[in-house]
N, C-alpha and C positions, 0 to 999 in steps of 0.2 A: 504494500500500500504506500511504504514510504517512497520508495522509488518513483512509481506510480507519479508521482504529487509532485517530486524531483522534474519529473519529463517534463507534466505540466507546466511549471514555473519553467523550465531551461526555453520553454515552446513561445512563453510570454515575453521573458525576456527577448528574444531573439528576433520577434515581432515588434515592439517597442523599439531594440535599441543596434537592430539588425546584427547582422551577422558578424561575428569580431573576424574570421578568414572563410573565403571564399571555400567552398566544396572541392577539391580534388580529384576526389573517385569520380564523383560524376563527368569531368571536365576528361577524365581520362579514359573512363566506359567511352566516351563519344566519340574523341577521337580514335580508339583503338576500332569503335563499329564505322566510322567514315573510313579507314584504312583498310578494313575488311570491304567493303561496297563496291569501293575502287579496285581491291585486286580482283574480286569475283566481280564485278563488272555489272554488281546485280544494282537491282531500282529500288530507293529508299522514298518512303514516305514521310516526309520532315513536318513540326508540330512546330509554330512558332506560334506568338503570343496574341496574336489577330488574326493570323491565317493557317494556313496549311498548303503545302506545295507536295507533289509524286512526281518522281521523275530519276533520273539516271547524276550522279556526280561526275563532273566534266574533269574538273578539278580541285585539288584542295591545298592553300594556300596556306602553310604554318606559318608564316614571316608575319602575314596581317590577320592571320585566324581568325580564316573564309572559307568556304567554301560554293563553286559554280555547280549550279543545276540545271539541267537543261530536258524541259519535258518528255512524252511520248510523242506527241507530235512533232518535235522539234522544234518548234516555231517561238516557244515562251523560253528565256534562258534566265535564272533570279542569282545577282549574289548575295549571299546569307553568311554573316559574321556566326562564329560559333556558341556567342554568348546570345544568343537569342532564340539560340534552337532551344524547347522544352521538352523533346521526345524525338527520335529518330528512330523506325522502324525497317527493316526489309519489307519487301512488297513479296507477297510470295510467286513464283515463279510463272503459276499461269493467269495469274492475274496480267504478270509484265507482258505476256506471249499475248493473252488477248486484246491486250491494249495497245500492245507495236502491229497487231494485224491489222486492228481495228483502224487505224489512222492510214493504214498502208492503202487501205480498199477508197479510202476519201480523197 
């Protein structure tokens, strides 16, 4: 229970009077899942804080920590700074097949 109460309070503080250092593991899970995306060449679904983008990573800039996306149809291309991703997923596989066919027949 004490602990419990502990969270609580560590949860208030950090609301109040923010965060004393930034999160690491997360900053690192993401990078490490954009560098997987890239080598397997697979299609990632990105969550950002107003929108959401799918699409394929063109490339990924560690000097300005960005990353280029560039849709299924090709035609929409976004760069996206890494601190504003909130979620980065893979697309699963025939979702990407049906979505690159899909644009191919248009």
């Amino acid at each position: 229970m004490r602990h419990k109460f502990q969270q609580v309070l560590d949860k208030i503080h950090e609301f109040l009077y923010g965060h004393d250092q930034p999160d690491q593991t997360e900053s690192n899970s993401l990078t490490a899942t954009i560098e997987e995306a890239i080598q397997k060449q697979t299609a990632v679904h990105l969550i950002l804080s107003e929108t959401s983008f799918t699409g394929d990573i063109i490339k990924y800039d560690q000097q300005r920590q960005q990353i280029i996306v560039k849709n299924f149809a090709k035609n929409v291309t976004r760069i996206i700074r890494i601190s504003d991703i909130q979620r980065l997923r893979f697309v699963p596989s025939t979702v990407q097949t049906a979505q690159k066919n899909r644009f191919k027949k248009e």
